[in-house]
NUKEMI-902911 format. One record per residue (C-alpha): residue in three letters; x, z, y. Coordinates in steps of 0.5 Angstrom, whole numbers, plus 500, padded with zeros to 3 digits. Layout:
BEGIN
AlaXZY ...
//
This chain:
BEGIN
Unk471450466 Unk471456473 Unk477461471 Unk474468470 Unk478474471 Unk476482470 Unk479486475 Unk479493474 Unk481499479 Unk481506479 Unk475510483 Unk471506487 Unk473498489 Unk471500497 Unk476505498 Unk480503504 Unk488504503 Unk492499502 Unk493499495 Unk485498494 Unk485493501 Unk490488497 Unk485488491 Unk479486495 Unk483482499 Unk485478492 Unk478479490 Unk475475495 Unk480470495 Unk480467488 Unk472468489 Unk473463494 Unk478458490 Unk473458485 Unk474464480 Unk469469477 Unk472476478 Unk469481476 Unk471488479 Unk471494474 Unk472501478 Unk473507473 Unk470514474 Unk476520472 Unk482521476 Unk489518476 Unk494517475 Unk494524471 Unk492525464 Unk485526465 Unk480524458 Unk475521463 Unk480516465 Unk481514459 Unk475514456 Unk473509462 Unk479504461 Unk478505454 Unk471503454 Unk472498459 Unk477494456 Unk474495449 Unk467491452 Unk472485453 Unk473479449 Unk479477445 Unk482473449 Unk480475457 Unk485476463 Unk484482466 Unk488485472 Unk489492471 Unk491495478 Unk498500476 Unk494506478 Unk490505473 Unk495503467 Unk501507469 Unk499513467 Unk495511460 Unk500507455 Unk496508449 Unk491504452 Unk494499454 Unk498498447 Unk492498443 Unk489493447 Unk495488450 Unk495484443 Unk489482444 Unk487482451 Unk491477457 Unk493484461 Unk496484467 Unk500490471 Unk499489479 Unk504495481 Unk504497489 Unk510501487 Unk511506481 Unk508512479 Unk513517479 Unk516514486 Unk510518490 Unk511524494 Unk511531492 Unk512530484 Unk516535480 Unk522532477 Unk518534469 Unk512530473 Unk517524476 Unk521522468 Unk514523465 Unk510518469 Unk517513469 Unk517513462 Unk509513462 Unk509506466 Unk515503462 Unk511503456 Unk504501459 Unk509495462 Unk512494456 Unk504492453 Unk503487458 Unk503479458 Unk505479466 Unk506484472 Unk505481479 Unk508486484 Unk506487491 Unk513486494 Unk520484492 Unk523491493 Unk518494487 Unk520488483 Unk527490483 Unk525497483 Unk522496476 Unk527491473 Unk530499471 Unk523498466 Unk527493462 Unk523487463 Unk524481463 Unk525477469 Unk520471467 Unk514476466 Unk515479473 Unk512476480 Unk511478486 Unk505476491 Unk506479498 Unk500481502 Unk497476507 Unk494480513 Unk488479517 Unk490476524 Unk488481529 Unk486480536 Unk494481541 Unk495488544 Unk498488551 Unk501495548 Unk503496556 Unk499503558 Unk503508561 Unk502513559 Unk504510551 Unk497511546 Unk501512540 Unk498510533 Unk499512525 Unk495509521 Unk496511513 Unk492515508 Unk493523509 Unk498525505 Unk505527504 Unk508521502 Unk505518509 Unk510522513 Unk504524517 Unk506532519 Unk513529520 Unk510525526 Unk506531528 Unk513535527 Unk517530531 Unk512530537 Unk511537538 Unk520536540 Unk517531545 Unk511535548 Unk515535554 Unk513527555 Unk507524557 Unk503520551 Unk497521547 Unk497520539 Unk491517534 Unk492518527 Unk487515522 Unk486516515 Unk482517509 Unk483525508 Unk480524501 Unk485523496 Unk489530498 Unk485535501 Unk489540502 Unk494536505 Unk490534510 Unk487541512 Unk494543513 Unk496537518 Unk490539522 Unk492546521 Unk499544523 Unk496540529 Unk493546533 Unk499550531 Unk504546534 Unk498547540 Unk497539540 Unk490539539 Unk489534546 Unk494530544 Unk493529537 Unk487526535 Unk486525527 Unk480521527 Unk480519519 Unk478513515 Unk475508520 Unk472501519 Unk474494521 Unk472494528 Unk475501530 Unk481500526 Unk482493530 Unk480496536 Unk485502536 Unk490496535 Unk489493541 Unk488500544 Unk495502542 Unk502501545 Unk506504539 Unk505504533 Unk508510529 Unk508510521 Unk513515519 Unk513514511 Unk518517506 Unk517512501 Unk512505501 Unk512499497 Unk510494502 Unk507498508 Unk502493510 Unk500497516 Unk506496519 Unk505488518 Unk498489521 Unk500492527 Unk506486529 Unk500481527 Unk497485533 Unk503484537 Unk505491537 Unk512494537 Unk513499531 Unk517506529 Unk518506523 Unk523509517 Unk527506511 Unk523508506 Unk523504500 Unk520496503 Unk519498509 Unk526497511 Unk524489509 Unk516489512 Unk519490520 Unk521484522 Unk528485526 Unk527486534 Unk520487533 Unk521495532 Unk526501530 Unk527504523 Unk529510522 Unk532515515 Unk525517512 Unk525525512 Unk529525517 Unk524529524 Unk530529528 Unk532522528 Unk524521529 Unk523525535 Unk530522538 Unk527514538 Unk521517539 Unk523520546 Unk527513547 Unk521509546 Unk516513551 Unk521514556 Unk524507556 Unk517503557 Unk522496558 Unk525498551 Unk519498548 Unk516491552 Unk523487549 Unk521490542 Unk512489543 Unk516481545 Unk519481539 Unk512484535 Unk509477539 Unk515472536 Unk514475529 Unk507474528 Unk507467529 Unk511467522 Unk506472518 Unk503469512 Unk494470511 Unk491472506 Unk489465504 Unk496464501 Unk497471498 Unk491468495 Unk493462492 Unk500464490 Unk496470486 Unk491464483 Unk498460482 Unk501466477 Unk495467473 Unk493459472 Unk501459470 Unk500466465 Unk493462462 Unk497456461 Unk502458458 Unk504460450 Unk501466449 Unk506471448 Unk505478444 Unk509484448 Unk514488445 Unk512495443 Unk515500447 
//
């Protein structure tokens, strides 16, 4: 019998972050192994406490048939628990989380503990979670989860074509959802220090998700007077996205907080070397010697490697090579694919386990 799978996401499946990448990229290779997998995206906005999302996950799943597994992306559950419950005795629920909710940038701390202990109970109602990096399955270990009903599937990576990453000057690139998470006005920040410098930077990304932020970087950009040196190009399609990889020379991702950090894993699989922070699994993602890393939030610390790296074209060489050595081990998505089929066929044949209410 072919394996069947609903996939449910909030807003639109073609979306073009790194979380919405992973999904589709997950999708298409269980399609390709056989699976059925229907993708469900959901109207409302989330993770908030929005009656239209709700109401979609709540119709969504009550459409399903007893018995079926279902893929939930975290986004979508975390911030709906009652639904979750109400549905997990009778449904094969499963958690994907990139990261939790209540570790995004920005929230206050009334907004953080309610969304921790909203995912903690919507967790609680579910058969399995499969999280997309080591790092975020210790982080939930706090969730009081019992270790056999989490997984961790890494995202694979598209291999891209080799960058020669030796212009003079350096073509820097960010690439990364606008957003206060991303780090992206530490980086203008940081530059506006080394305007001294010779370089050029492209910062790509969505500027839909927090528009506000998005205007102020643009903002920030003209006052810091780098408007011919700073370009924010928005969200890009397959072909310029591999085109400004290979275009590059420095790959910049200046996250406070990622949980996994994918771009940075694209840019190596192009060969590129990376300046990236500690925050959250990128200290895990970059491999060693093929870039540096520095504490996140910290502007002083990104200015001064910054300035290293432009200045030192031989430093930044020795990190491209070790770039070009760390590629060869980097896994596709083929394998991610596999290992994600490998834990729901393990789930569907397993004795069917009730969760504990929270």
């Amino acid at each position: 019998m072919t394996p069947r799978l609903d996939f449910i996401v909030p807003g639109d499946p073609g979306q073009r972050t790194g979380g919405y990448l992973y999904d589709a990229h997950i999708v298409a290779e269980l399609r390709r192994l056989g699976w059925t997998v229907d993708v469900h995206g959901l109207p409302g906005r989330f993770p908030e406490d929005d009656a239209g999302a709700r109401a979609a996950l709540e119709r969504t799943l009550a459409a399903l048939p007893d018995g079926r597994q279902v893929i939930v992306d975290g986004l979508a559950l975390g911030g709906l628990p009652e639904v979750a419950i109400r549905h997990g005795h009778r449904l094969a629920l499963v958690a994907l989380v990139h990261h939790p909710l209540g570790d995004e940038r920005g929230l206050s701390v009334a907004r953080r503990h309610c969304l921790l202990a909203s995912e903690r109970a919507a967790l609680a109602a579910v058969r399995q979670v499969i999280t997309t990096s080591r790092f975020t399955a210790r982080r939930i270990a706090d969730f009081g989860l019992q270790p056999a009903r989490v997984r961790t599937v890494e995202p694979g990576v598209t291999p891209l074509p080799l960058a020669m990453a030796e212009g003079e000057p350096p073509r820097l690139l960010c690439i990364g959802t606008l957003s206060p998470r991303k780090g992206q006005d530490l980086l203008v920040r940081a530059l506006h220090r080394v305007c001294g410098l010779s370089w050029q930077c492209d910062i790509i990304g969505s500027r839909t998700r927090d528009p506000d932020f998005a205007r102020a970087l643009a903002a920030l950009v003209t006052e810091t007077g780098l408007d011919e040196r700073i370009r924010l190009h928005g969200e890009c399609d397959d072909a310029r996205l591999r085109a400004a990889y290979t275009g590059a020379d420095l790959f910049v991702l200046p996250s406070h907080y990622e949980g996994y950090g994918m771009v940075v894993t694209e840019a190596i699989s192009a060969g590129l070397p990376v300046l990236t922070t500690t925050g959250g699994a990128l200290a895990e993602t970059l491999p060693t010697g093929a870039g540096l890393a520095v504490p996140p939030g910290d502007v002083d610390a990104l200015a001064d490697a910054l300035a290293a790296l432009i200045r030192d074209r031989g430093r930044r060489h020795a990190l491209r090579d070790g770039a070009r050595r760390a590629r060869a081990a980097l896994r596709d998505w083929p394998r991610a694919g596999a290992e994600f089929a490998a834990v729901l066929t393990a789930l569907e044949r397993s004795p069917c386990s009730t969760p504990s209410r929270p």
